[in-house]
FIRO-900807 format. One line per field, with one value per residue (C-alpha): residue in three letters; x, y, z. Coordinates in nm, 4 decimals. Example, Ala and Ser with C-alpha at 12.3 -4.5 7.8 and 13.67 -1.06 7.14 Angstrom:
2
aa: [ALA|SER];
X: [1.2300|1.3670];
Y: [-0.4500|-0.1060];
Z: [0.7800|0.7140];
END
This chain:
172
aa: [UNK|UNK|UNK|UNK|UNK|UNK|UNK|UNK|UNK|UNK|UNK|UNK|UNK|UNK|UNK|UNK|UNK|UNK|UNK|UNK|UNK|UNK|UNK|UNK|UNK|UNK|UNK|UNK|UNK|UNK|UNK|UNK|UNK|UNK|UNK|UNK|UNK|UNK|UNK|UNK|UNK|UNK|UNK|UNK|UNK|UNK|UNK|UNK|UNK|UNK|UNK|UNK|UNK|UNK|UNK|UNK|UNK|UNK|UNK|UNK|UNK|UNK|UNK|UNK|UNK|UNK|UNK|UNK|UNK|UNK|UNK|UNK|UNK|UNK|UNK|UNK|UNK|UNK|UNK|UNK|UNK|UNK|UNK|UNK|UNK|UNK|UNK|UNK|UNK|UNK|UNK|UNK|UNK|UNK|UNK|UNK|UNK|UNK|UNK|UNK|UNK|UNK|UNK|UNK|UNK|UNK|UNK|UNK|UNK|UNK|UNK|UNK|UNK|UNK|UNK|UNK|UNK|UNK|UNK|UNK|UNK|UNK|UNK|UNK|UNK|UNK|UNK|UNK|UNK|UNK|UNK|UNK|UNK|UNK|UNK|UNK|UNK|UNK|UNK|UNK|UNK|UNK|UNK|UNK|UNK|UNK|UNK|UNK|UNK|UNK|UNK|UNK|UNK|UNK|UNK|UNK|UNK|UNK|UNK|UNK|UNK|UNK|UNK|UNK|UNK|UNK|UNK|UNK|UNK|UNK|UNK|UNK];
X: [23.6882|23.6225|23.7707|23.9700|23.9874|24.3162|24.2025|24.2771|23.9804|23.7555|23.7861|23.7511|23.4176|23.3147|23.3538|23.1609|22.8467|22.8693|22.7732|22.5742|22.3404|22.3459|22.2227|21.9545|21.7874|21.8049|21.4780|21.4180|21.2415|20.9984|20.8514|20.9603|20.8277|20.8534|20.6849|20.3687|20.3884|20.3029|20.0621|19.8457|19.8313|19.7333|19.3905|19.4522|19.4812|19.8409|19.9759|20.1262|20.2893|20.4317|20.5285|20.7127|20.8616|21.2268|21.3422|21.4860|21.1833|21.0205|21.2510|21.2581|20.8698|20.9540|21.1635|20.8694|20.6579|20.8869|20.7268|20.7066|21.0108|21.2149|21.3922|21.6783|21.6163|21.5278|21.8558|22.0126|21.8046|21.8683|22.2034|22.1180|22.2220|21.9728|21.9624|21.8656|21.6389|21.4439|21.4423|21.2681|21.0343|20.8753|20.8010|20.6662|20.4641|20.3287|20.2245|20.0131|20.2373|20.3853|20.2064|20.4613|20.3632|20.5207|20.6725|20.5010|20.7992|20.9919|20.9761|21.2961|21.1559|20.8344|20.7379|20.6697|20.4062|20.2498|19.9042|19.6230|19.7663|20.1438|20.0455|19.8793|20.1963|20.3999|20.2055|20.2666|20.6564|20.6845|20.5128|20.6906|20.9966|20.9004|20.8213|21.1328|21.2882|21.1016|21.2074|21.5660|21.5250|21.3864|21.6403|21.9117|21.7670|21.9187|22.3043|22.4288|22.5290|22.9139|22.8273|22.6432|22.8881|23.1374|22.8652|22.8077|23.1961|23.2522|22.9061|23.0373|23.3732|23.2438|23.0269|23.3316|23.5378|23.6219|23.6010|23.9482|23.9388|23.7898|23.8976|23.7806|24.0238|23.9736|23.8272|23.9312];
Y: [-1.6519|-1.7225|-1.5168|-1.7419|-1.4935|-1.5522|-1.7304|-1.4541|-1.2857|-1.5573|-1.5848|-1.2103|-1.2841|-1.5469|-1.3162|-1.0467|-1.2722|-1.4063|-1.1252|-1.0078|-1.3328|-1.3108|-0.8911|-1.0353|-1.2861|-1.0658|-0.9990|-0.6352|-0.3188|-0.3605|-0.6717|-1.0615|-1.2659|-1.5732|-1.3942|-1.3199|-1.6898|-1.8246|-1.5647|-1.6128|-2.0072|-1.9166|-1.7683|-1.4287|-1.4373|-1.6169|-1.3395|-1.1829|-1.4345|-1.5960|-1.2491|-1.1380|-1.4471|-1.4702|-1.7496|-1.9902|-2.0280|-2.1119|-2.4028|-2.5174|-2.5363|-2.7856|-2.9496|-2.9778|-3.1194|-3.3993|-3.5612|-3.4675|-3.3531|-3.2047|-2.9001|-3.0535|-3.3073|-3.0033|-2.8223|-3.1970|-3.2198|-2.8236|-2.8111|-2.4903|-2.4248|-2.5182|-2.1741|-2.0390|-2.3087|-2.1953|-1.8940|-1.9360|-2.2050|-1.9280|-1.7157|-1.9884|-2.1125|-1.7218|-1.7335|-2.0168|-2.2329|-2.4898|-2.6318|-2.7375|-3.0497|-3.3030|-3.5873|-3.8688|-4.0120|-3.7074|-3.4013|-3.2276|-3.2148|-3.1003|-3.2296|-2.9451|-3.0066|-2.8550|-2.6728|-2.6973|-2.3328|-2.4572|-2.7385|-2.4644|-2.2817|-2.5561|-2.6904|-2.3516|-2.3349|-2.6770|-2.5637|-2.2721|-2.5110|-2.6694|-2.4330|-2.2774|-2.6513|-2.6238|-2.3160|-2.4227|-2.7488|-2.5506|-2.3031|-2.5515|-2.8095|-2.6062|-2.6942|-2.9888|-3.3037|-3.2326|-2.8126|-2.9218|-3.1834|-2.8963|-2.6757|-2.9552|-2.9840|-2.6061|-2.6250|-2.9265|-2.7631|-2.4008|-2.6086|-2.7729|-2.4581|-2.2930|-1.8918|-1.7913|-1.3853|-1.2759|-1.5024|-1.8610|-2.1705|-2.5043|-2.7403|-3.0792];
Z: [-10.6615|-10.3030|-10.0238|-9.7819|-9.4311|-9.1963|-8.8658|-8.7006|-8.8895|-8.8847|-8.4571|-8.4709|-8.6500|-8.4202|-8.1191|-8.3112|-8.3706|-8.1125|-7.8863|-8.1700|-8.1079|-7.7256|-7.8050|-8.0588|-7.8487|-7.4913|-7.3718|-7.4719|-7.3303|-7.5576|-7.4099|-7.3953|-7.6604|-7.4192|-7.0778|-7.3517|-7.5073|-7.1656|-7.0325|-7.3292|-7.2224|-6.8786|-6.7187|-6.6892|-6.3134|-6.3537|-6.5815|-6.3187|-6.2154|-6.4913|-6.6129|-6.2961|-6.1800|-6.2491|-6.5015|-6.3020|-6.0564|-6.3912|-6.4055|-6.1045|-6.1282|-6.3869|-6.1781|-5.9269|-6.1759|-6.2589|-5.9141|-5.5522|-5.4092|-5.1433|-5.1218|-5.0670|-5.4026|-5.5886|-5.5556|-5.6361|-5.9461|-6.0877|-5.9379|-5.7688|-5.4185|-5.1259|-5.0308|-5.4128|-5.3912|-5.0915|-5.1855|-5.5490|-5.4048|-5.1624|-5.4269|-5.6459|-5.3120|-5.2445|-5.6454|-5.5623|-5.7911|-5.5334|-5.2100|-4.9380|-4.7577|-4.4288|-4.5440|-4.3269|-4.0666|-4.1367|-3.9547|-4.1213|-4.4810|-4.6570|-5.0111|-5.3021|-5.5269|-5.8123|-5.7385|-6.0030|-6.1249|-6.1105|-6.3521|-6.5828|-6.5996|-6.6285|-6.8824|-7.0764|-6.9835|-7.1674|-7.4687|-7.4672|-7.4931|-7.7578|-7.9785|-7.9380|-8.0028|-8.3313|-8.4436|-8.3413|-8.5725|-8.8334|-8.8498|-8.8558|-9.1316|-9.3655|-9.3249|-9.4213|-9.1407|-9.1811|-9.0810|-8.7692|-8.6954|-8.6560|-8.4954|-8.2220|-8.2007|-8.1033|-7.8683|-7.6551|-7.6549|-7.5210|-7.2743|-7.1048|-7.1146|-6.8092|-6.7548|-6.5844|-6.5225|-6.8423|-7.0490|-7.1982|-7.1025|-7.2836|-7.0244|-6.9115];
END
């Protein structure tokens, strides 16, 4: 006989796993899994680097790499504020990672670029991407279409939600 939980129970579930899987997939004292996938892609003299610089200068590093660009069309492209921004692109210029340049006719902006090194990392924070695509895809080949339809469902749904106090209000 199959046991048919109230939905009371089953949202009390869903709260309890998820904060379960946010705990799981934290990066631990022991070490991060995704710092050491990318240092052991990189010449040793970027471990450093790519071990102490904070996640989203790793993706705005990406975002440099998607072609030159200003500060100013960084923060457009990562929605991040100009000031964030600026901030994460000096540390990512004082790893050696980004070279700042003048923008011919303009003397307000300066074009980022990847360095030789900021490709290398790069090049490492995509494949780091991917494999964790793969693993994603491989996990979830085994439920059927109409279980990830619902999945995707719930996903879009929490993305457009809205965080009022503490709580989690349906979005527009």
């Amino acid at each position: 006989m199959v046991s048919m939980k109230t939905k009371s129970a089953l949202i009390s579930d869903i709260n309890d796993l998820v904060g379960a899987v946010g705990d799981k997939f934290e990066a631990d004292e022991d070490g991060d899994a995704e710092r050491d996938f990318m240092a052991q892609r990189c010449p040793r003299r970027l471990e450093e680097a790519v071990r102490s610089l904070p996640t989203l200068s790793m993706h705005l590093l990406a975002g440099v790499a998607d072609g030159p660009v200003s500060l100013v069309g960084l923060a457009s492209r990562s929605g991040q504020l100009k000031g964030t921004v600026s901030k994460h692109v000096q540390r990512l210029v004082e790893a050696g990672l980004v070279i700042r340049s003048p923008i011919p006719g303009n003397r307000k902006e300066i074009a980022l670029e990847l360095s030789a090194d900021g490709r290398l990392v790069t090049e490492a924070h995509r494949e780091l991407h991917d494999e964790m695509a793969a693993g994603l895809r491989d996990f979830l080949m085994r439920y059927s279409s109409s279980e990830l339809d619902v999945l995707v469902k719930v996903l879009r749904d929490l993305v457009k939600a809205e965080k009022v106090g503490v709580r989690i209000s349906p979005g527009e």
